[in-house]
C-alpha positions in Angstrom: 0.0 0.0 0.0 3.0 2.4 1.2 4.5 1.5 -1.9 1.3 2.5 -4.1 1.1 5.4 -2.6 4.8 6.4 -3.0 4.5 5.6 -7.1 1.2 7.6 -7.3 3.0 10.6 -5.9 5.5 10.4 -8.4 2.7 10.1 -11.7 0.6 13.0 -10.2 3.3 15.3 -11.3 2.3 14.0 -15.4 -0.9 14.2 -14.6 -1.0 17.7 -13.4 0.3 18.6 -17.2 -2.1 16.3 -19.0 -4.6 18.0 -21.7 -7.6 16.3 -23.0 -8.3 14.5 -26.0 -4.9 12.4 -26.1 -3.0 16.4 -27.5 1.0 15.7 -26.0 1.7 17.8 -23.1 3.2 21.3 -23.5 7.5 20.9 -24.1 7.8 22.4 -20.9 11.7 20.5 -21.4 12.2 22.4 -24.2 11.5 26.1 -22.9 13.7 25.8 -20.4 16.8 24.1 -21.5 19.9 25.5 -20.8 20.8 26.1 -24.1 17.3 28.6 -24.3 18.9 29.8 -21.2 21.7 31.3 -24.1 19.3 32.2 -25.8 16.8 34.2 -23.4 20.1 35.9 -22.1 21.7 36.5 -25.1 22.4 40.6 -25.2 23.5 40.3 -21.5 26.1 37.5 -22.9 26.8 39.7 -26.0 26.1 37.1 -28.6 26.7 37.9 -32.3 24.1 37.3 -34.8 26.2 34.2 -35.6 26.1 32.8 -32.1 22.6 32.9 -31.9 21.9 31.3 -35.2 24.4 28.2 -34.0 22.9 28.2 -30.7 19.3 28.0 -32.4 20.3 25.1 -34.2 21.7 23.1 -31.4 18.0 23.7 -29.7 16.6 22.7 -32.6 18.8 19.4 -32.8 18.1 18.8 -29.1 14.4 19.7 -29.9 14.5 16.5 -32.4 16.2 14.9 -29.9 14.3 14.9 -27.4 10.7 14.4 -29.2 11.2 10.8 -29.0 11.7 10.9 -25.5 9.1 13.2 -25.0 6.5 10.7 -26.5 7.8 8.1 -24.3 7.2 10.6 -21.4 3.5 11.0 -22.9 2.5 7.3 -23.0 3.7 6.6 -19.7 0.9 8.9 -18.6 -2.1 6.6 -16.8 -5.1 6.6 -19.1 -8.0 8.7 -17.0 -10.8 6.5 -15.2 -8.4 3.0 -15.5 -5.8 2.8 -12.6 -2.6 1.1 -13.0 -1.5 -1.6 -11.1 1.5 -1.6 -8.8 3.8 -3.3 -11.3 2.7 -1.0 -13.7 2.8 2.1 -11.9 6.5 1.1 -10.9 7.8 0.1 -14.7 6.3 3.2 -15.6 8.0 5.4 -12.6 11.2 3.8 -13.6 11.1 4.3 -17.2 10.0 7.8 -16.3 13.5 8.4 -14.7 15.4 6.8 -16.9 14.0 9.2 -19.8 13.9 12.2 -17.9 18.0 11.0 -17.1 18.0 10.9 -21.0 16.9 14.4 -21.6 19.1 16.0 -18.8 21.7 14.4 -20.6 21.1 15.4 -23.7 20.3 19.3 -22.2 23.9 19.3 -20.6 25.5 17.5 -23.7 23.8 20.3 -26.2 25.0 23.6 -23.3 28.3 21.8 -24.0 28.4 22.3 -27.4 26.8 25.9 -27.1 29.4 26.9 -24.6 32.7 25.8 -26.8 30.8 28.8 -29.1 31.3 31.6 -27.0 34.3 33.4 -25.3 35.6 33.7 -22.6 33.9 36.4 -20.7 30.9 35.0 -22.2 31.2 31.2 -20.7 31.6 33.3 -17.6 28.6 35.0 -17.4 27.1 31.6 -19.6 28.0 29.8 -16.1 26.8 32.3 -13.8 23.5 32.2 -15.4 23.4 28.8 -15.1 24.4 28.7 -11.4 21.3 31.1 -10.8 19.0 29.1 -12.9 19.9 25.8 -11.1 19.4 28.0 -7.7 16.5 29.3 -8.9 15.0 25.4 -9.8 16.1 23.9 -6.3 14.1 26.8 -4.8 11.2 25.8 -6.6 11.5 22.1 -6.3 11.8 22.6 -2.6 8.9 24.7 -2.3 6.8 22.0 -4.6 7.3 19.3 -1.6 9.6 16.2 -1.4 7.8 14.5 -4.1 10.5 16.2 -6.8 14.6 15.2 -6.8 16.9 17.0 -7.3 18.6 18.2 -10.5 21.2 20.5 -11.2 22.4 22.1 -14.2 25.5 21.1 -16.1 28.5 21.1 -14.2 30.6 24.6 -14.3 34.2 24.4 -15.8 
């Protein structure tokens, strides 16, 4: 029963996000990867016109990256009105992680590639940025209750 209770915990989160009608959930991933981070910030970094248009297109190969595992993320959503049994509910919660460990990965590959585009002084302020942003997530994730872990950004250099 504990047990139950524990994995239901950890799907209302998806369910909180689902939309009628079987529509996919907003790419609440992709807004706020660390790479749109760049992007959001970009006249406080200084970015050329030519660092934004390479930084665009490493969120759009990280966008087509990450709509497979965004569709995973989708069908591992309970179907409304039919409740999942334990086993289920526990496949599901670890293939949930194991995706969402996908996509971090792939966020923190792609602010890699981003960073080795900009200077200096600008993976400086790239990083502090970051550092705020991952602050800035804890807070929230803390406020939200122990039912979220903990994530942090990619690691500063």
């Amino acid at each position: 029963m504990k047990t139950s209770l524990i994995a239901l915990c950890c799907l209302v989160p998806l369910l909180a996000v689902a939309e009628p009608s079987g529509r996919p959930p907003p790419p609440h991933f992709l807004e706020h990867t660390w790479v749109s981070l760049l992007l959001e910030h970009r006249q406080d970094l200084g970015l050329s016109e030519a660092q934004v248009t390479q930084l665009q297109g490493i969120q759009e190969t990280l966008k087509s990256k990450a709509a497979p595992m965004m569709q995973t993320l989708e069908s591992l959503r309970p179907e409304p009105g039919t409740p999942p049994s334990e086993e289920e509910m526990l496949a599901h919660r670890e293939q949930m992680h194991a995706t969402m460990r996908q996509l971090r990965d792939a966020d923190t590959a792609a602010y890699q590639q981003a960073e080795a585009l900009l200077t200096d002084a600008q993976k400086t302020k790239a990083r502090a940025l970051v550092s705020e942003e991952t602050a800035a997530r804890e807070k929230r994730r803390q406020q939200m209750g122990p039912r979220m872990h903990p994530r942090g950004g990619p690691a500063p250099r």
